[in-house]
Steps between C-alpha positions, in 0.01 A plus 500: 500500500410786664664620858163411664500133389881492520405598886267264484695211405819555693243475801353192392859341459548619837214295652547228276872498742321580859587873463370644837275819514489568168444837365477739232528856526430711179731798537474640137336858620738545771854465347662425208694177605232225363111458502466215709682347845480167538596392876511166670738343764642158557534315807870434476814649240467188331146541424564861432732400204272207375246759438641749361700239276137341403409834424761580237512147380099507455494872323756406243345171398229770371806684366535762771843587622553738857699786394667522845534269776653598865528343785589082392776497771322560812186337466319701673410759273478404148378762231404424095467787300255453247487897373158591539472198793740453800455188709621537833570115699613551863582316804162540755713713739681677243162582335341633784851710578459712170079472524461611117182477524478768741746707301256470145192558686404746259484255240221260398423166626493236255214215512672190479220247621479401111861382479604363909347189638 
């Protein structure tokens, strides 16, 4: 799978949840941490953890472990490292606190009207 549809499909798990605002930022030509962001807040810390727990549960029934994970504790920031795709699941307030989309700017905006509903 390639970090596009990797993107992709973390996104889709995401809606399949009721992942708010989702994103995805392709920040491959402006640093070195991963190609693609994938950003999308929850309503509450429990739905912040459901997601990102449906996210990792989803990507390794298609064999695809995170090699990091941050942030389980608070539930308000929750962070899967997938190497060359790093899905960010925040609290609304806490999301609009750190605005990453603001910060990555510079990077591409991903289409994903072909995977949300």
């Amino acid at each position: 799978m390639t970090s596009l549809e990797l993107a992709k499909e973390a996104a889709k798990i995401l809606d399949s949840k009721k992942g708010i605002d989702i994103q995805a930022i392709g920040v491959r030509e402006v640093t070195t941490l991963a190609d693609y962001f994938v950003i999308a807040a929850g309503g509450s810390g429990t739905q912040v953890k459901a997601l990102a727990d449906e996210v990792e549960f989803q990507l390794k029934q298609l064999g695809i472990s995170p090699n990091h994970i941050e942030g389980h504790r608070s539930n308000t920031w929750i962070l899967l490292d997938y190497g060359n795709v790093v899905v960010h699941v925040f609290l609304k307030e806490t999301r609009d606190f750190y605005d990453l989309e603001r910060l990555w700017q510079d990077g591409e905006q991903i289409d994903l009207s072909s995977v949300l509903e």
